[in-house]
N, C-alpha and C positions, 0 to 999 in steps of 0.2 A: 410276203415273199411270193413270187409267181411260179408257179409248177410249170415246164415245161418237160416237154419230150426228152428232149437229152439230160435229163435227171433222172428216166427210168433206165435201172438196169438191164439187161438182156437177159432173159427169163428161159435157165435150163435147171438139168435136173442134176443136183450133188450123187454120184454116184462111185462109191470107189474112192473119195478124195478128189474124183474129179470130176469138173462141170463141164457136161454132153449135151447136144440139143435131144430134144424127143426121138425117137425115129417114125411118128406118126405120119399117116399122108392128109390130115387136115391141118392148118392155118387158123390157130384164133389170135384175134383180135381184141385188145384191150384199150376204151375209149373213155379219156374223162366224161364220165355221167353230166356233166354243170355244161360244156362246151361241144361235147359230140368229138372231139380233137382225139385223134389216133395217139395212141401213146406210146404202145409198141406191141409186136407181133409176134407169135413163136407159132414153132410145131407141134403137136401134140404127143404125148407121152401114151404108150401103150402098155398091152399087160405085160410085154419080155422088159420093159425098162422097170415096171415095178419089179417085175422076178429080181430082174441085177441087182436095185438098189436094197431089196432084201436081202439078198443073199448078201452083199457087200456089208450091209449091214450085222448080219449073224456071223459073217466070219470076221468083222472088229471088234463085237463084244467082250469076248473073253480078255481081251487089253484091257477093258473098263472096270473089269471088277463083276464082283454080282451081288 
């Protein structure tokens, strides 16, 4: 089966129940290693998105049980 680009999904961050881009201001790049072939690109995620998805995260625990 051949890998192509349009079989990668777009690459954000679960946050909340909800999928956000990064709010970083760099751009990486992810390239099949075997072809050099762009795969797909995102923003980068910084340290206020890790805060969100922690915090999002501590305030759904208590649903889960302990």
């Amino acid at each position: 089966m051949a890998f192509t680009a349009t079989a990668v999904p777009t690459v954000a961050n679960l946050i909340g129940g909800q999928w956000v881009d990064g709010s970083g201001t760099d751009t990486l790049t992810v390239l099949n290693p075997g072809t050099g072939e762009e795969l797909t690109s995102f923003v980068s995620s910084t340290v206020e998105d890790v805060d969100r998805a922690v915090a999002a995260a501590r305030s759904a625990q208590p649903a889960w049980g302990s």
